[in-house]
N, C-alpha and C positions, 0 to 999 in steps of 0.2 A: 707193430704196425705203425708206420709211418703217417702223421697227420699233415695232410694240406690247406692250406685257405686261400678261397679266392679274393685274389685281392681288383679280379678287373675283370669286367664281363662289357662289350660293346661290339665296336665295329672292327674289322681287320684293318683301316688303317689306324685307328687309335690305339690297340693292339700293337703296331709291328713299334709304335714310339716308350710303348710302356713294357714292352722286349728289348729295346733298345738298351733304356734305362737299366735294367735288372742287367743284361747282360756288362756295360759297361761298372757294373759295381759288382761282377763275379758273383750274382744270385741264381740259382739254380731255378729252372721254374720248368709249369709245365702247362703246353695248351689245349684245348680241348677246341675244335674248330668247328660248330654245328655248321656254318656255312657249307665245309665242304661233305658231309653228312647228309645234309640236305639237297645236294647237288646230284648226288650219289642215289639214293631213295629217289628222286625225282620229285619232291617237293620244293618248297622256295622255302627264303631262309628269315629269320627275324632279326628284331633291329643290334638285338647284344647277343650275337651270334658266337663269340668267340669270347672265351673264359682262359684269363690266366690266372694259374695257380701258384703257388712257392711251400716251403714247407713251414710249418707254424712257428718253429724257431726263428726265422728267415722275416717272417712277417715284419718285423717292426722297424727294419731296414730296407728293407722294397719299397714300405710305405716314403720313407725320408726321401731313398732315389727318386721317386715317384715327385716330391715336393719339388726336390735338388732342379729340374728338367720344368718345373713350372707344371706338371700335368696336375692338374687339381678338380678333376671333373667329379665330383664325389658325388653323383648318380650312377657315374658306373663302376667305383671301386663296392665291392661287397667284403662281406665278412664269413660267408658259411666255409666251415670247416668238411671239411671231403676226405671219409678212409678211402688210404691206396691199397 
């Protein structure tokens, strides 16, 4: 079983810059989008609505892209590890 961690939990567009990143440095990742969840159920959504993840191997190089790009919000990267 393959381990994940989240390395960023906020808003969709802070989101699509730290998708950006991973994808231009060929990291695999995965998101989880309460927003549109929430949209779906008919509820509203919260403020870190949208969680990306990478594989724990992957971690310590997301995190660097992540610096590389200036994103440094370190309230909403996380650390909990997620089985897939």
């Amino acid at each position: 079983m393959e381990h994940h961690v989240e390395i960023f939990a906020g808003s969709a567009i802070m989101a699509m810059a730290v998708k950006n990143a991973l994808e231009n440095n060929a990291i695999k990742y995965i998101e989880r989008n309460d927003i549109n969840s929430a949209i779906t159920a008919g509820f509203g959504s919260a403020d870190k609505a949208v969680h990306i993840f990478v594989f724990e191997e992957d971690e310590e190089k997301a995190r660097y892209a992540l610096v590389d790009v200036n994103f440094d919000d370190l309230d909403e990267v996380g650390d909990e590890i997620v089985d897939e």
